[in-house]
N, CA and C atoms as an extended XYZ file, in Angstrom:
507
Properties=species:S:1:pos:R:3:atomname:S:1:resname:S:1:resid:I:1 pbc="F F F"
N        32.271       62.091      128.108 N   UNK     1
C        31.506       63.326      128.022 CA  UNK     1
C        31.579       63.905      126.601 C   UNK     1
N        32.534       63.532      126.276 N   UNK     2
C        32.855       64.099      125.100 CA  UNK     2
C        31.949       63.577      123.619 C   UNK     2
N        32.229       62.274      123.722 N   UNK     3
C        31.243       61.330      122.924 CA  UNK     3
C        29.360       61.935      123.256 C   UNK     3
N        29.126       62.027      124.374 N   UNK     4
C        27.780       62.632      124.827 CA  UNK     4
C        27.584       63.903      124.289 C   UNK     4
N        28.626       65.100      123.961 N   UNK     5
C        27.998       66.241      123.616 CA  UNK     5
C        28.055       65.984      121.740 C   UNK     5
N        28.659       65.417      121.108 N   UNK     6
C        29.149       64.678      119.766 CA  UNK     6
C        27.738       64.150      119.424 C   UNK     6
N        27.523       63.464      120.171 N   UNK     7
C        26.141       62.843      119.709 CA  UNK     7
C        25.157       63.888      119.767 C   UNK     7
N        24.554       64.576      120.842 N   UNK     8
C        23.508       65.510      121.514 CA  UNK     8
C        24.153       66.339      120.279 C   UNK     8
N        24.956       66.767      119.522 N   UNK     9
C        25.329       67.772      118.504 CA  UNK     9
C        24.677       67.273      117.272 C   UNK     9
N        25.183       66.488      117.148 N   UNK    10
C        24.353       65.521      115.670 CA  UNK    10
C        23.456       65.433      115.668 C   UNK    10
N        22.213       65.087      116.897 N   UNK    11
C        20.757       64.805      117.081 CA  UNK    11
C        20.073       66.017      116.849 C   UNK    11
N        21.053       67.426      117.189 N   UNK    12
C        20.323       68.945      117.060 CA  UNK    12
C        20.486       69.106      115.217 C   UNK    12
N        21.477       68.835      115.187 N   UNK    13
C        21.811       68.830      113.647 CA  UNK    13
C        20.763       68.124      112.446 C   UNK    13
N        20.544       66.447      113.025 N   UNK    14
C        19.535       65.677      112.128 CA  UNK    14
C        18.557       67.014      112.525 C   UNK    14
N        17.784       66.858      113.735 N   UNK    15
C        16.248       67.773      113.883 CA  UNK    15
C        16.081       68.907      113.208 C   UNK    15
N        17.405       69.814      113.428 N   UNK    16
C        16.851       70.884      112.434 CA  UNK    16
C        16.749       70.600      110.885 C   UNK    16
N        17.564       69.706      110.771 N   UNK    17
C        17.523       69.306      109.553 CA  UNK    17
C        16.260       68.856      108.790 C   UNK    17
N        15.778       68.050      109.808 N   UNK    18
C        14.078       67.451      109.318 CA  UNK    18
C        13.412       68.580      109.304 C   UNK    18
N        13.418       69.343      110.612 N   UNK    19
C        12.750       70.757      110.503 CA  UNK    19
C        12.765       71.613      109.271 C   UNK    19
N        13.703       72.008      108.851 N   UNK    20
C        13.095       72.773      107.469 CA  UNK    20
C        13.189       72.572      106.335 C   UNK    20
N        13.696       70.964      106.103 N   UNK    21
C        13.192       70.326      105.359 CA  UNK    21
C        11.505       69.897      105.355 C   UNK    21
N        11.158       69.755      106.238 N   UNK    22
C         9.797       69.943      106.920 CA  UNK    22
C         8.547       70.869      105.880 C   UNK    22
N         9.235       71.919      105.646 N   UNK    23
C         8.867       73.085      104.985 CA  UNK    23
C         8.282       72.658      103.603 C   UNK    23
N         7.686       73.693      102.932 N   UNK    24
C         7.214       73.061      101.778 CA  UNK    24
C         8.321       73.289      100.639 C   UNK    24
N         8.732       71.597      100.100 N   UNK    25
C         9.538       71.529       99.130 CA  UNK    25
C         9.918       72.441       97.933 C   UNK    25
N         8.267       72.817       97.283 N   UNK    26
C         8.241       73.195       96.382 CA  UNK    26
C         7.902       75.110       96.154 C   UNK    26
N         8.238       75.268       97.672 N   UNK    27
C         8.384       76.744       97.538 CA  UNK    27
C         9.181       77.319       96.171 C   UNK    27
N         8.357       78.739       95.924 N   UNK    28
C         9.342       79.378       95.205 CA  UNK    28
C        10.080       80.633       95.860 C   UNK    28
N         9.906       80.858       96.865 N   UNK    29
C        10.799       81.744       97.554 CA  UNK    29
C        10.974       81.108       98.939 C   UNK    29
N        12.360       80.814       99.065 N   UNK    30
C        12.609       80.514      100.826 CA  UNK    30
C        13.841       81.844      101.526 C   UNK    30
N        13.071       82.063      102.837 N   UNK    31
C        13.991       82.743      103.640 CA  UNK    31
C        13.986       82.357      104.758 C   UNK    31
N        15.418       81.896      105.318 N   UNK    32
C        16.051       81.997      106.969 CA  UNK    32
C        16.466       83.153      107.091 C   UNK    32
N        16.537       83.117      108.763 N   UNK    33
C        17.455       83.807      109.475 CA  UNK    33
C        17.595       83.267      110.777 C   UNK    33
N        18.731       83.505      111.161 N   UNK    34
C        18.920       82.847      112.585 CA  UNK    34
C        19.215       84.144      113.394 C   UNK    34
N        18.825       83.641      114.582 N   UNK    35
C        18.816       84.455      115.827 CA  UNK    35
C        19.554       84.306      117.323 C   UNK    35
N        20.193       84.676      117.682 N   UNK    36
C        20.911       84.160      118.941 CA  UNK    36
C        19.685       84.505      120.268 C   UNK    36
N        19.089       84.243      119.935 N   UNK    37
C        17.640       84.217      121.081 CA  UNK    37
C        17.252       82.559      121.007 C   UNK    37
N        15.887       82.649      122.037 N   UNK    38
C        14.987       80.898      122.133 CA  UNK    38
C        14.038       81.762      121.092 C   UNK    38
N        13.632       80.180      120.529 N   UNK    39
C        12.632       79.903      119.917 CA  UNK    39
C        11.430       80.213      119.950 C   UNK    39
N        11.322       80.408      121.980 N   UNK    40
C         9.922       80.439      122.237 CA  UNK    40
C        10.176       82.006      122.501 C   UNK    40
N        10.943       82.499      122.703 N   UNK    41
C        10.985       84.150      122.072 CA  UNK    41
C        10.649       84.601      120.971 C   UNK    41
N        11.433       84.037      119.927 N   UNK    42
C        10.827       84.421      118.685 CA  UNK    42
C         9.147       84.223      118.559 C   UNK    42
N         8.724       83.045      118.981 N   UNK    43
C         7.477       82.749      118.675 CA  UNK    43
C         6.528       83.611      119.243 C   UNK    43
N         6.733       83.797      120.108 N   UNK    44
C         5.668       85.389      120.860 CA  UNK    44
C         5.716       86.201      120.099 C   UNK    44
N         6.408       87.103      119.144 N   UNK    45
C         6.666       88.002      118.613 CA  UNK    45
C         6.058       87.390      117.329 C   UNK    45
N         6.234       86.397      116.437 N   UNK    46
C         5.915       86.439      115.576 CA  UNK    46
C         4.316       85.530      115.453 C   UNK    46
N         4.325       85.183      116.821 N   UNK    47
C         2.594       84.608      116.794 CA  UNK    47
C         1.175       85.351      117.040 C   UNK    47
N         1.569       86.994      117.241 N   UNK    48
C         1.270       87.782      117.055 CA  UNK    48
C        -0.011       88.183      115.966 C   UNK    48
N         0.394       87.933      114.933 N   UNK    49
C        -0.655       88.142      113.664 CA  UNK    49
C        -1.117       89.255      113.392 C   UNK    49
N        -1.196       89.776      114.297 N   UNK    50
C        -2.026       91.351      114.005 CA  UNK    50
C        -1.160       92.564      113.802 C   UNK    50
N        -0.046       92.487      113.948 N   UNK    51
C         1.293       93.724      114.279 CA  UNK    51
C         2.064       94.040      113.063 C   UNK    51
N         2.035       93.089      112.111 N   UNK    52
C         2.841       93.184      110.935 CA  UNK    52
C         3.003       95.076      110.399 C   UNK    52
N         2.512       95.877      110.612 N   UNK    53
C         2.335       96.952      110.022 CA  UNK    53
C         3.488       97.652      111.414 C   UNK    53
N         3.758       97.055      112.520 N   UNK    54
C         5.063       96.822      113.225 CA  UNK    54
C         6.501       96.692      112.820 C   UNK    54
N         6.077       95.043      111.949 N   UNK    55
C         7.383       94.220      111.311 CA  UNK    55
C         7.840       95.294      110.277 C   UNK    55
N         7.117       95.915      109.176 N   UNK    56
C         6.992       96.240      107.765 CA  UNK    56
C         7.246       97.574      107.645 C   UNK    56
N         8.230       97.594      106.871 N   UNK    57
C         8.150       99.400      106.567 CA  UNK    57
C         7.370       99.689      105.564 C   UNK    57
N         6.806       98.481      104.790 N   UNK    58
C         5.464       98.233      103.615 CA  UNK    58
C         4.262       98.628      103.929 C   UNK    58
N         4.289       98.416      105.244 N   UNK    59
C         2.258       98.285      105.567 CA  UNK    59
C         2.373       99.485      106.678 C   UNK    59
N         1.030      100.221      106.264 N   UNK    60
C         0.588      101.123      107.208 CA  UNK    60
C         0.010      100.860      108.636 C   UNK    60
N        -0.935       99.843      107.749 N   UNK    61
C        -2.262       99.354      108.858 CA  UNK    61
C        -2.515       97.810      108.548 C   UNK    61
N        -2.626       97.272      109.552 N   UNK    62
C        -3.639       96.024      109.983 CA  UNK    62
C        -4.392       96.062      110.329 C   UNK    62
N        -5.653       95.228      109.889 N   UNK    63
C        -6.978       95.206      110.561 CA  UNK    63
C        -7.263       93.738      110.472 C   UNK    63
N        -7.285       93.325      111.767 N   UNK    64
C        -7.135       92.131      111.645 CA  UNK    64
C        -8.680       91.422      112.353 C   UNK    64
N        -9.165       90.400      111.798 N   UNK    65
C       -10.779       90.009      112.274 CA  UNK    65
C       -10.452       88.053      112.571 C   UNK    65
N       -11.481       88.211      113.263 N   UNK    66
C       -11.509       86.759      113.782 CA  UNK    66
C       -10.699       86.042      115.165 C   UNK    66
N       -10.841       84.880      114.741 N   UNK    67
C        -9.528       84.263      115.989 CA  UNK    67
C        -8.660       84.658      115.793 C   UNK    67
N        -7.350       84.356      116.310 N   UNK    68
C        -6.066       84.684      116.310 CA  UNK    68
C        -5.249       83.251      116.068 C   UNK    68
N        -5.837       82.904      115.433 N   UNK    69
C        -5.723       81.308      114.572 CA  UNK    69
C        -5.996       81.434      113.418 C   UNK    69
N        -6.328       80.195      112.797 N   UNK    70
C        -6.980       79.242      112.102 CA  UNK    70
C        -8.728       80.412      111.496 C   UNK    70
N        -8.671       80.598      110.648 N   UNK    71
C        -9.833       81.221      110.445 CA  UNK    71
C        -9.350       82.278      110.787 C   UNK    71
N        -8.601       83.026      111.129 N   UNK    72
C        -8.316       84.417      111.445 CA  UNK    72
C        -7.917       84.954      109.771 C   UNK    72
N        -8.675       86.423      110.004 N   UNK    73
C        -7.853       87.408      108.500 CA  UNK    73
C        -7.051       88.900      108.613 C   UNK    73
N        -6.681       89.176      107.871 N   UNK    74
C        -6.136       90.200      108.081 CA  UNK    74
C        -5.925       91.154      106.605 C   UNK    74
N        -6.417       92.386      106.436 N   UNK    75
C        -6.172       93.108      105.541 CA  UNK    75
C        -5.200       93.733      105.992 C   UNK    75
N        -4.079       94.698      105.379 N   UNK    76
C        -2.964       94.751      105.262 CA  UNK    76
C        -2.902       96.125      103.855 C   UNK    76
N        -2.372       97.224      104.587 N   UNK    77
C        -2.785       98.274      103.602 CA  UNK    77
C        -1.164       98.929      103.009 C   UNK    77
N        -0.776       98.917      102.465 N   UNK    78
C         0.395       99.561      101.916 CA  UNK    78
C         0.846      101.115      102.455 C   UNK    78
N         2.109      101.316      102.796 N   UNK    79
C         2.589      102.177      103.569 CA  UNK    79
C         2.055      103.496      101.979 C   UNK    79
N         1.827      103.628      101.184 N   UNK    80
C         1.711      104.579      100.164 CA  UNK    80
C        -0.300      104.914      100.147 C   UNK    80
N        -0.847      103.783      100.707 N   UNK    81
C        -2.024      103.805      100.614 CA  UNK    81
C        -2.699      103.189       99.658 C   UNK    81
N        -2.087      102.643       98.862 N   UNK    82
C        -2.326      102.125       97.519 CA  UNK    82
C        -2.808      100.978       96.958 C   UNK    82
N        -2.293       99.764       97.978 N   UNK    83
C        -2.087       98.830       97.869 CA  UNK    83
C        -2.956       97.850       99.086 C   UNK    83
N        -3.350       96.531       98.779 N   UNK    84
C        -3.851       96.423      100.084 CA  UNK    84
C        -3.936       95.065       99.855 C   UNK    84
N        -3.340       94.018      100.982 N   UNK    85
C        -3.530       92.261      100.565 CA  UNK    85
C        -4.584       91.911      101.680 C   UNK    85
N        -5.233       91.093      100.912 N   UNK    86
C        -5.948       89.978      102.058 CA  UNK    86
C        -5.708       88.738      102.626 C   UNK    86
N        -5.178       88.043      103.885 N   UNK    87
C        -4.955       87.341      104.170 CA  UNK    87
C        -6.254       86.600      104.846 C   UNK    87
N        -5.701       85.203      104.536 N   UNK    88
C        -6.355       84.338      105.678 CA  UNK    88
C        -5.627       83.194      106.050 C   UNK    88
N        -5.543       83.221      107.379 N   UNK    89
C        -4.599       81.918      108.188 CA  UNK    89
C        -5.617       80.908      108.052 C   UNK    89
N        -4.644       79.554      107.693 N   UNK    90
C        -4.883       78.131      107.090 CA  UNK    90
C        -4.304       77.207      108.015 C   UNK    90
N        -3.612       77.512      108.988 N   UNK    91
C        -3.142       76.422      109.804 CA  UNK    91
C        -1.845       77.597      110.715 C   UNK    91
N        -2.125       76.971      111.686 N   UNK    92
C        -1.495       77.904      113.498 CA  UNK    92
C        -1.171       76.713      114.484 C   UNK    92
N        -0.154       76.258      114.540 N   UNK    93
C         0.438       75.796      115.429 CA  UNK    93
C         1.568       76.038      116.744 C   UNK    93
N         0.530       76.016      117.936 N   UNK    94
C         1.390       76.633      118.920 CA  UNK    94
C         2.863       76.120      118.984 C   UNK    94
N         2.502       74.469      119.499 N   UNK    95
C         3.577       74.080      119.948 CA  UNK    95
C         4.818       73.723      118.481 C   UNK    95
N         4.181       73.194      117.432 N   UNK    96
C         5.076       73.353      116.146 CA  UNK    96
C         5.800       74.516      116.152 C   UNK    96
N         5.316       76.244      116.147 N   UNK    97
C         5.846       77.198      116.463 CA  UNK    97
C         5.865       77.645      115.219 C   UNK    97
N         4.600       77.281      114.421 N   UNK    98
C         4.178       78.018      112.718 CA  UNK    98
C         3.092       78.373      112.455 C   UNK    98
N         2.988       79.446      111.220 N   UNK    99
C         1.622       79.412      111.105 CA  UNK    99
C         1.922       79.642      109.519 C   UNK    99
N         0.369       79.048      108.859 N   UNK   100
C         0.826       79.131      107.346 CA  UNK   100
C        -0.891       80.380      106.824 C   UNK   100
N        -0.369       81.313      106.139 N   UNK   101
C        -1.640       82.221      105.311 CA  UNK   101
C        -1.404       81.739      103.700 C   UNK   101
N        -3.059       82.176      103.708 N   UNK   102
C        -3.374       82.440      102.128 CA  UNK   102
C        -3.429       83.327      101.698 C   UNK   102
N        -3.178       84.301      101.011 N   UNK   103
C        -3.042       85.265      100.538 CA  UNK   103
C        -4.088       85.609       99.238 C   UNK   103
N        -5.581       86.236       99.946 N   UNK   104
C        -6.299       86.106       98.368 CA  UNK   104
C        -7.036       86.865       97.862 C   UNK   104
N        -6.289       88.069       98.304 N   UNK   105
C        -5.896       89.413       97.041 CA  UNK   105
C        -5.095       90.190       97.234 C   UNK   105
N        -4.470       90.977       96.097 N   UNK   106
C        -3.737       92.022       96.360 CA  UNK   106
C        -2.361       91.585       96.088 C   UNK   106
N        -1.621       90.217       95.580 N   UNK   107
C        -0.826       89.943       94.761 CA  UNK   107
C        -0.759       89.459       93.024 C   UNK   107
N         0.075       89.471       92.358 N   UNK   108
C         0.145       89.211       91.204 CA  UNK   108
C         0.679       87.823       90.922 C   UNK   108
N        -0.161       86.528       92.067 N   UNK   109
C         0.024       85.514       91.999 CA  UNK   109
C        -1.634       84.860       92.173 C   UNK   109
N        -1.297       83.560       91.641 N   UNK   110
C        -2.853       82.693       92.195 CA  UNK   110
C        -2.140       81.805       93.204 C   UNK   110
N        -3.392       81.365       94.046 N   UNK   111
C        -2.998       80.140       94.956 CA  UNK   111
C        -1.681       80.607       95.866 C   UNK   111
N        -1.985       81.706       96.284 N   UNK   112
C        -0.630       82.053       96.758 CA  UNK   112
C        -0.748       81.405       98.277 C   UNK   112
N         0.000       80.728       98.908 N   UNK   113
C         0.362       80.446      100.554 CA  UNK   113
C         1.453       80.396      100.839 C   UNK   113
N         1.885       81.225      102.279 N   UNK   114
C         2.650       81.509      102.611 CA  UNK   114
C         3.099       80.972      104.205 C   UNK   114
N         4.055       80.209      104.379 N   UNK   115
C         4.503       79.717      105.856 CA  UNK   115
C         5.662       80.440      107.024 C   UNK   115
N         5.249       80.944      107.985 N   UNK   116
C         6.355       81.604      108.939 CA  UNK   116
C         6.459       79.869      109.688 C   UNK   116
N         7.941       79.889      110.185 N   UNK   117
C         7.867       78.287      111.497 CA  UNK   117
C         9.598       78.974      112.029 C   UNK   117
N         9.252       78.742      112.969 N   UNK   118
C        10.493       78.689      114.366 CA  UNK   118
C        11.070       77.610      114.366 C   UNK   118
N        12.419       77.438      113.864 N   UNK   119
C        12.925       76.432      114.548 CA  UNK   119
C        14.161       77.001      115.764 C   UNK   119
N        14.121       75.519      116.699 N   UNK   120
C        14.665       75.737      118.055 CA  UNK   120
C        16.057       74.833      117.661 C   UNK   120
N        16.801       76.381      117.605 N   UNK   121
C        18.421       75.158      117.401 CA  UNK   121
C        19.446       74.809      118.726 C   UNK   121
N        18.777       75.231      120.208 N   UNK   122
C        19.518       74.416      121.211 CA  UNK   122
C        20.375       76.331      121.304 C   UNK   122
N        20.841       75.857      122.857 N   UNK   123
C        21.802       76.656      122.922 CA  UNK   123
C        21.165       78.244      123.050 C   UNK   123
N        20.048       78.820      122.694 N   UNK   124
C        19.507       79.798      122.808 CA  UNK   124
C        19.654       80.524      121.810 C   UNK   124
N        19.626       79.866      120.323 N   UNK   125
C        19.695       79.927      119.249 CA  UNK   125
C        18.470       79.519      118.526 C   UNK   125
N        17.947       80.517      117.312 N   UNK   126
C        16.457       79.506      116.681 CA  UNK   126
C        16.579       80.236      115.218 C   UNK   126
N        15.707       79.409      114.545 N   UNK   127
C        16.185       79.887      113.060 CA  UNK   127
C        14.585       80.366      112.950 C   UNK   127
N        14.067       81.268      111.658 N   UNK   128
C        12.950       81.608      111.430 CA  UNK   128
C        13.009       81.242      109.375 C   UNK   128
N        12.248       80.455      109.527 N   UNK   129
C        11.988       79.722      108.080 CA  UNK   129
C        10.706       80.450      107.404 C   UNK   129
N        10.837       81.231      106.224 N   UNK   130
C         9.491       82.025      105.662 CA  UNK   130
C         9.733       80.898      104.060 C   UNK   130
N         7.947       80.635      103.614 N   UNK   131
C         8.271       79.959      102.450 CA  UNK   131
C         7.135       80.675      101.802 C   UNK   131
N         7.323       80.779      100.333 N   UNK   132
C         6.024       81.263       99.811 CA  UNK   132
C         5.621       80.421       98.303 C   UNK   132
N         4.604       79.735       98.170 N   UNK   133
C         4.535       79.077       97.276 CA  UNK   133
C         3.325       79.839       96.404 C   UNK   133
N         3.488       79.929       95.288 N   UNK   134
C         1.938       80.261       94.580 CA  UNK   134
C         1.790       79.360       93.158 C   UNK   134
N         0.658       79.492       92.692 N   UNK   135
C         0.498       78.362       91.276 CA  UNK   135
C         0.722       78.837       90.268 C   UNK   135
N         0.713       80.287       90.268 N   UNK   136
C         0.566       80.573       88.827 CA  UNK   136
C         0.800       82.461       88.948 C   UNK   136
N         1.952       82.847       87.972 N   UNK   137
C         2.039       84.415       88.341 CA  UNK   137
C         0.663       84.928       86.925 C   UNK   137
N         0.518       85.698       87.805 N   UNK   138
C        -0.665       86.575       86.566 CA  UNK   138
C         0.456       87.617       85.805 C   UNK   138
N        -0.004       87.986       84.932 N   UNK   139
C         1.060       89.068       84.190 CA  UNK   139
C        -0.057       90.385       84.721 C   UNK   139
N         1.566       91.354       85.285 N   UNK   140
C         0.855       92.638       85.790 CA  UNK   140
C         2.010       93.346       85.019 C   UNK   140
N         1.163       94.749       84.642 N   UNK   141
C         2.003       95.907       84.106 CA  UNK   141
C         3.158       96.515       85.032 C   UNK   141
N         3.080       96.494       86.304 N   UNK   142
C         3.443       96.718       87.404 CA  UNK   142
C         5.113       95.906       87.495 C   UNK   142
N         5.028       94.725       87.400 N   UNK   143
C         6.171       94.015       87.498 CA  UNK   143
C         5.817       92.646       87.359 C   UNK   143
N         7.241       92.359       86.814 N   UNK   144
C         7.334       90.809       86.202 CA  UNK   144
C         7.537       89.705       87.423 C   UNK   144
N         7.613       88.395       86.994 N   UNK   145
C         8.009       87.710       88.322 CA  UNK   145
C         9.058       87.463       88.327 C   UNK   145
N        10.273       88.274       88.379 N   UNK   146
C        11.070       88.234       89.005 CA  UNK   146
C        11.251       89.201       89.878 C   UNK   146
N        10.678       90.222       89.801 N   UNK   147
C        10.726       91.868       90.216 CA  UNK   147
C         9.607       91.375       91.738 C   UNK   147
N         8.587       90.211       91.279 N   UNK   148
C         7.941       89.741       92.442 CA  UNK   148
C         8.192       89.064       93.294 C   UNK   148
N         9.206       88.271       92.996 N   UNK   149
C        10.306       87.119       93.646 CA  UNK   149
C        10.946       88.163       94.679 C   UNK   149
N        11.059       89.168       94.300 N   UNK   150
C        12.935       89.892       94.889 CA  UNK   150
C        11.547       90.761       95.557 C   UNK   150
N        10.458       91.289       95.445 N   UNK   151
C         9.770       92.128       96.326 CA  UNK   151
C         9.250       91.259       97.887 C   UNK   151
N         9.095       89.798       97.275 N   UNK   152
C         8.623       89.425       98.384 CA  UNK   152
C         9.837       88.692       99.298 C   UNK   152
N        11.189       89.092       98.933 N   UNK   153
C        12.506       88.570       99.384 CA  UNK   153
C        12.534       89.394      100.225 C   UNK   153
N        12.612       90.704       99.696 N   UNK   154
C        12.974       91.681      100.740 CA  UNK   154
C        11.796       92.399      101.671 C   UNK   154
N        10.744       91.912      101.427 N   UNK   155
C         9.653       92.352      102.428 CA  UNK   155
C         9.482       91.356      103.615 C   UNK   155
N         9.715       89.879      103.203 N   UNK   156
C         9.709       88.540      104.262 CA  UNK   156
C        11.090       88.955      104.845 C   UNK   156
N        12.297       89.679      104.498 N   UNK   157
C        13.663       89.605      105.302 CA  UNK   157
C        13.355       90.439      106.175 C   UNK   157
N        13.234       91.899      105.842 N   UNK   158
C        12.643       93.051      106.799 CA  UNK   158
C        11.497       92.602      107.763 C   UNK   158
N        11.047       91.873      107.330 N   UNK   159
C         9.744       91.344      108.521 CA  UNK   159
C        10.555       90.544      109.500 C   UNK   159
N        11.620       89.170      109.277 N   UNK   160
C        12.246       88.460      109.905 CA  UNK   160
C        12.513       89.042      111.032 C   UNK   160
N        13.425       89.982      109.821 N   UNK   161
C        14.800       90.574      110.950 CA  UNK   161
C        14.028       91.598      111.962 C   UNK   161
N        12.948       92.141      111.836 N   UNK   162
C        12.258       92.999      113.305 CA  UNK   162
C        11.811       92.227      113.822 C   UNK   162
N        11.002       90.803      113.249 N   UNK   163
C        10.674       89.762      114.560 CA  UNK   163
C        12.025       89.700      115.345 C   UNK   163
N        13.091       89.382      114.725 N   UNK   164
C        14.401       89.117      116.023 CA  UNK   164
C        14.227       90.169      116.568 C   UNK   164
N        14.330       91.042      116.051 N   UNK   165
C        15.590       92.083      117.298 CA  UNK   165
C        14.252       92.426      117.755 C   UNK   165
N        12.903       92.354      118.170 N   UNK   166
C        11.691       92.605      119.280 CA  UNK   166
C        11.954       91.534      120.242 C   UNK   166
N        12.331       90.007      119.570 N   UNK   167
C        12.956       89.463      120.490 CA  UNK   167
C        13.784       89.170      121.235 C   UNK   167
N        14.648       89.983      120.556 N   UNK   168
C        16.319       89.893      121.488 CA  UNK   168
C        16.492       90.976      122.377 C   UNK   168
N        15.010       92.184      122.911 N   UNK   169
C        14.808       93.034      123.569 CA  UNK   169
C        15.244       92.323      124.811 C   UNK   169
């Protein structure tokens, strides 16, 4: 029995492992967090799309148009009023338990895309993997990219961490 849970431990271990390695390599910002909830908890909560102004102590309002997929958008207005991004989802996978946006306005990046994905670590445990890749920072008077690095650190953590705890309700 013992040898059986040893192995079944290692096999959860390789998977998650592929899992967010999975992710895109060449992110320039990655954030986990793990959760003592399922996976498919988290994923209700964060497959959502339209609520972020929920997750965010950033955003006022969502207005979100289209499917609730793939082709779906979402403007996204800054808790000051000021500010406002446009999204559009590029790929939504139920059973994967991800979805990846483009982001294409309202940052001080080009080519910006961004990935939420669930992983299921066994046990009633799941990790939440955020990646954000962009091509090229524009120079803004506003802030440098590092000041953009650490804004979108702590806006993807605060988003994480209220997806958990809606799920650990």
């Amino acid at each position: 029995m013992k040898r059986i849970t040893q192995s079944l431990g290692l096999f959860l271990f390789c998977m998650t492992a592929w899992n967010v390695t999975a992710q895109k390599t060449n992110a320039d910002v990655t954030i986990t967090q793990i959760f003592e909830t399922s996976a498919d908890k988290v994923w209700s909560e964060l497959r959502q799309l339209d609520n972020i102004d929920v997750l965010s102590s950033i955003i006022a309002k969502v207005e979100f148009n289209g499917p609730k997929g793939v082709g779906g958008s979402r403007v996204c207005t800054s808790a000051d009023g000021q500010g406002r991004f446009k999204e559009t989802i590029i790929e939504f996978d139920d059973i994967g338990r991800s979805y990846t946006y483009a982001v294409v306005e309202g940052v001080p990046a080009m080519g910006m895309v961004n990935q939420f994905k669930v992983v299921d670590l066994g046990y009633e445990k799941s990790m939440v993997v955020w990646t954000s890749s962009y091509e090229k920072f524009v120079t803004n008077p506003q802030m440098d990219e590092t000041q953009f690095k650490g804004f979108l650190t702590q806006a993807s953590g605060e988003m994480i961490a209220n997806v958990g705890k809606r799920a650990m309700k």
